[in-house]
C-alpha positions as CSV (number, residue, x, y, z in Angstrom):
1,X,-20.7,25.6,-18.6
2,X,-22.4,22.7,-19.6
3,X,-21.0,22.4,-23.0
4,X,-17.6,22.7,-21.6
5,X,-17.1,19.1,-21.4
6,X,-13.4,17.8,-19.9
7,X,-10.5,20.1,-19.8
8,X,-7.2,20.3,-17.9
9,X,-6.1,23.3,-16.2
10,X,-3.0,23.5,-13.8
11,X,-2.4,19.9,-13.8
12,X,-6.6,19.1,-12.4
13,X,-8.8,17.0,-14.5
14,X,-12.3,19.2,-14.5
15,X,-15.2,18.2,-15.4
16,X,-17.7,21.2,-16.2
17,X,-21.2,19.9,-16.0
18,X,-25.0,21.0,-15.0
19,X,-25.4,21.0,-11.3
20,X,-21.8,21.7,-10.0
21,X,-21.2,21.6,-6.1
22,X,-18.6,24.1,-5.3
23,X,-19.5,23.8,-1.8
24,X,-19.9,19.8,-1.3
25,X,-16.2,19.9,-3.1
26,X,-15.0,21.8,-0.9
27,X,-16.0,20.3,1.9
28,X,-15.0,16.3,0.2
29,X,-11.3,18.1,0.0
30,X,-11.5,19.0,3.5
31,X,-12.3,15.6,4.7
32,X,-9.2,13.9,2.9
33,X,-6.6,16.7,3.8
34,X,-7.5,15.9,7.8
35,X,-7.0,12.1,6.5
36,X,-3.9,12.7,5.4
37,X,-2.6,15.0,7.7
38,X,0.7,14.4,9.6
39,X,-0.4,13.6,12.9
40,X,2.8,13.8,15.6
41,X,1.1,10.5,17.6
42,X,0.8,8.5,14.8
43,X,3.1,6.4,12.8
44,X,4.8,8.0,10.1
45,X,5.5,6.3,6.2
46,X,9.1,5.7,7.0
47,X,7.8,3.0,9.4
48,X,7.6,1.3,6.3
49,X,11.1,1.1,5.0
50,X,11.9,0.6,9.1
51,X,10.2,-2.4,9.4
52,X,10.5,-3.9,6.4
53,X,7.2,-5.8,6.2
54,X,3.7,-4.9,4.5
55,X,1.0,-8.0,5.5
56,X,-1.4,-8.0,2.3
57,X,-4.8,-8.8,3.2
58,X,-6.9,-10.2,0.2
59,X,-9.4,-12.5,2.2
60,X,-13.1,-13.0,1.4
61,X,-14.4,-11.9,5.0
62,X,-12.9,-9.4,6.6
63,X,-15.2,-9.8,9.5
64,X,-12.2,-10.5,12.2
65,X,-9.9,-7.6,10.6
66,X,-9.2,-6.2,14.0
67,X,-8.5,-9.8,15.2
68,X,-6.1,-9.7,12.5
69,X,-4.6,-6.8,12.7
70,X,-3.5,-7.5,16.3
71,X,-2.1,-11.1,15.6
72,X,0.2,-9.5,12.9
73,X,1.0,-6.5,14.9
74,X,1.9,-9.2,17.9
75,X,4.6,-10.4,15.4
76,X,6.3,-6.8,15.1
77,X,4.4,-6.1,11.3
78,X,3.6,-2.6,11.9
79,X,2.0,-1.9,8.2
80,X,-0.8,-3.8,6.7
81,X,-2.8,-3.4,3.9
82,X,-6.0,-4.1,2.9
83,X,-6.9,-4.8,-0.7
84,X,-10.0,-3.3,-2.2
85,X,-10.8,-6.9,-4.0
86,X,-13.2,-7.2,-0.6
87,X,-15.9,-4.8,-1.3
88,X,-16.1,-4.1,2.4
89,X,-12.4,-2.8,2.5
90,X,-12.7,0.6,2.3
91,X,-15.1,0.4,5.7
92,X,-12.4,-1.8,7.5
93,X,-9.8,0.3,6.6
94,X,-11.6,3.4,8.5
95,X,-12.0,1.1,11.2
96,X,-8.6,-0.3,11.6
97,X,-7.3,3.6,11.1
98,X,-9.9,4.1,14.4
99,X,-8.3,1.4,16.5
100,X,-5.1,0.9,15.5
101,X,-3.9,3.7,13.7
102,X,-1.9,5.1,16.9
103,X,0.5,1.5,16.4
104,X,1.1,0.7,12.8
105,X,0.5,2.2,8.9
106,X,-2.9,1.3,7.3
107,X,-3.1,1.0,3.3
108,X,-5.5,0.2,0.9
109,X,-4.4,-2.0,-2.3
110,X,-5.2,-3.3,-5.6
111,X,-6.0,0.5,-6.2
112,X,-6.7,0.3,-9.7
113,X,-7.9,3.9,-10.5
114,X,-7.6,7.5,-8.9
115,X,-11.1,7.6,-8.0
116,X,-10.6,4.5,-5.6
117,X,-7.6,5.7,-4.6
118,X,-9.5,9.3,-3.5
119,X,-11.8,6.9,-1.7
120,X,-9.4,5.3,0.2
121,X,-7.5,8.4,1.5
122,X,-10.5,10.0,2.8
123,X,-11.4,6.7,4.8
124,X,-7.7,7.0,6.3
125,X,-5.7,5.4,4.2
126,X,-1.8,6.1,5.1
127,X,-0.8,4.6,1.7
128,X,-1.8,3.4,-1.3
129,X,-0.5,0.1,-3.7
130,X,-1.7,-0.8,-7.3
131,X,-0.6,-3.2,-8.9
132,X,0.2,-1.9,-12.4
133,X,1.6,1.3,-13.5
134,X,-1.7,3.8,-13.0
135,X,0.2,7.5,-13.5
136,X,-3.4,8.7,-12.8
137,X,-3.4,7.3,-9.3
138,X,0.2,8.3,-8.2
139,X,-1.0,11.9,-10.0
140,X,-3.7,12.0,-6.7
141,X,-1.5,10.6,-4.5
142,X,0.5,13.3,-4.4
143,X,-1.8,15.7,-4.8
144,X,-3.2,14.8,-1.3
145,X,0.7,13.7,0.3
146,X,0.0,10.3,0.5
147,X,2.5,8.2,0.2
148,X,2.0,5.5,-3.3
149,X,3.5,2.2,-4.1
150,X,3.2,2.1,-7.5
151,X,2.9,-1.7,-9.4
152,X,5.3,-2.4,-12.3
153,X,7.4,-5.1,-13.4
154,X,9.7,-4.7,-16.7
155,X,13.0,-1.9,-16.4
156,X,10.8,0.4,-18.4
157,X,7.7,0.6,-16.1
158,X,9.2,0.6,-13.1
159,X,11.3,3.9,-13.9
160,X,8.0,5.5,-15.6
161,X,6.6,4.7,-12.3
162,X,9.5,6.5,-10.2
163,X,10.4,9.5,-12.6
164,X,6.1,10.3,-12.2
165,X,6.8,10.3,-8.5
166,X,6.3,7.1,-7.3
167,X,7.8,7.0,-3.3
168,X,8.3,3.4,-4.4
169,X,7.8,0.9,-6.6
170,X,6.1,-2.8,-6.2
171,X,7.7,-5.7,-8.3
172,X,4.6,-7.5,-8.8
173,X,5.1,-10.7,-9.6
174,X,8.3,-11.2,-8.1
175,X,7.9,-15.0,-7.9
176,X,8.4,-14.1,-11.6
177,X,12.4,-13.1,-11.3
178,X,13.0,-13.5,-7.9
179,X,15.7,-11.6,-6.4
180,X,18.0,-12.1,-8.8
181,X,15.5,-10.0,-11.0
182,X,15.3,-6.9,-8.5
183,X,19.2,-7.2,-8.0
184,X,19.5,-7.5,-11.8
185,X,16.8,-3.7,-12.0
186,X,19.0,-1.8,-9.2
187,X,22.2,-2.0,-11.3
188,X,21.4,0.8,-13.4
189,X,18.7,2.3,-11.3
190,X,20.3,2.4,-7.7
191,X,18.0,4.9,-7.2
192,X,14.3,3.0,-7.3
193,X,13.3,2.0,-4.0
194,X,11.6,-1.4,-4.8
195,X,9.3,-3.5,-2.6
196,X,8.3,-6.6,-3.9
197,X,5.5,-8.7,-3.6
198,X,3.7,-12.0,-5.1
199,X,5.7,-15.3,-3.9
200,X,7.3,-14.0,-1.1
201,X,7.6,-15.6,1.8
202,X,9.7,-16.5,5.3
203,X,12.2,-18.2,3.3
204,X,12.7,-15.7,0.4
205,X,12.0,-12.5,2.6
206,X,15.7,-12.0,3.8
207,X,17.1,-12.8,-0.2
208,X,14.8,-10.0,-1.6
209,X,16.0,-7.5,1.2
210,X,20.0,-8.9,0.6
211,X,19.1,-7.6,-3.2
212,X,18.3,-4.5,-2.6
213,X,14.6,-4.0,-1.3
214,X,13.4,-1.6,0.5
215,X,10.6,-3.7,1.9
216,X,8.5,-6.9,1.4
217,X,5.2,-6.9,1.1
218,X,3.8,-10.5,1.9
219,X,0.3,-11.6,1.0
220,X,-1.4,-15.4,1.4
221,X,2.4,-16.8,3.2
222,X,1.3,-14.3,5.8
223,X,-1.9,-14.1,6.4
224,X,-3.9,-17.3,4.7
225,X,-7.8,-17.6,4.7
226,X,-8.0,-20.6,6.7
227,X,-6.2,-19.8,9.6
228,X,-7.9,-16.8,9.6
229,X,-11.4,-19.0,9.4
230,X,-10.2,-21.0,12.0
231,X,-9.4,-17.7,14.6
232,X,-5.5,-19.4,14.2
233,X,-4.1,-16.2,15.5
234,X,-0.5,-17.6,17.2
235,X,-0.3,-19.2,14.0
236,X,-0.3,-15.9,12.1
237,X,1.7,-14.5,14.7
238,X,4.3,-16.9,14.8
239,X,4.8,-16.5,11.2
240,X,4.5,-12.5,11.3
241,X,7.9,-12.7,13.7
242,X,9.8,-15.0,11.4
243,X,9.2,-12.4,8.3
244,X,10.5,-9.7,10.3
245,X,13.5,-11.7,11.8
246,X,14.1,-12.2,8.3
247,X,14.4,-9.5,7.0
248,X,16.2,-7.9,10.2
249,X,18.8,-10.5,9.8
250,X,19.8,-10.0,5.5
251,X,20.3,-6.2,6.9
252,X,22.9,-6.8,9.3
């Protein structure tokens, strides 16, 4: 089999070589389909869309995660993702999934590749975000029934993204367009259920939702290194509740 090299059969990527594991395969697939599996105790991905909110976590130190976690979660943000920019993400996400997987969705981001995003499911992740269009990624996503919010930007992407099964689709940067822009996308595809991120904020979050998002996803105007630094957790808090008001109030 050695001099098979790569081939595709039914839709897998298989890579023939010297040395093959069946067994420790086996057993790695195992391991992410109890990851993924619906749990009836735990949060389920519609909390997403229910909500409204993702809090993007791209810190240096993830060392007070937990900390974290709870002073966004005080301020009704039940979904939080942690961006795989920290090398120590994928071991914080397992944790957080540990401790407070019972209350809220845990996600891994800036998932730039399906191997990383393999990784991340079998430490717990509940969902996955890149931030470009990676049909590799969303390809594994599926294959394991985690839900994937795809990155994208122009009209063209962001349906490639959906039609190859997307459950939905990040506007990244949407500092770039603003709402106008996602308004401007959903005309003639009502059908994309968009979440954008990159410049939003308390005083945009309710706009973006009146255009037509699904969600926002909120990254440094949530959760900002120094306050973090400086244990600032009512600060974080305090801000988590005015996103969520927010965007409760542009969906009356």
């Amino acid at each position: 089999m050695a001099g098979l090299g790569r081939f595709r059969y039914d839709g897998w990527a298989v890579r023939a070589m010297e040395g093959y594991d069946m067994q420790r395969d086996m057993k790695a697939g195992a391991t992410i389909s109890q990851a993924s599996a619906p749990d009836p105790r735990r949060p389920t991905p519609s909390l997403l869309e229910e909500t409204g909110v993702v809090a993007v976590v791209r810190l240096d130190d993830l060392a007070q995660a937990e900390r974290l976690v709870d002073a966004v979660l005080a301020g009704g943000v039940r979904c939080i993702e942690f961006t795989l920019t920290n090398r120590t993400a994928i071991t914080v996400i397992e944790q957080v999934r540990t401790s407070h997987g019972d209350r809220m969705l845990i996600g891994a981001g800036t998932v730039l590749d399906s191997e990383s995003a393999r990784t991340a499911i079998t430490a717990g992740a509940q969902f996955v975000v890149t931030p470009t269009l990676r049909l590799a990624t969303i390809e594994t996503c599926r294959r394991y029934s985690v839900p994937i919010a795809c990155g994208a930007f122009t009209p063209t992407e962001i349906l490639i993204a959906w039609e190859a099964g997307a459950d939905w689709v990040k506007v990244f940067p949407a500092s770039v367009g603003g709402p106008r822009y996602l308004r401007e996308i959903l005309g003639p595809l009502p059908q994309v259920r968009l979440i954008p991120t990159g410049g939003v904020s308390v005083d945009n979050a309710g706009e973006f939702i009146a255009a037509g998002a699904v969600a926002v996803a909120v990254g440094s105007n949530l959760v900002k290194q120094a306050q973090v630094a400086a244990g600032a957790w009512d600060d974080i808090t305090n801000t988590a509740r005015k996103v969520v008001e927010a965007v409760a109030a542009a969906r009356r």
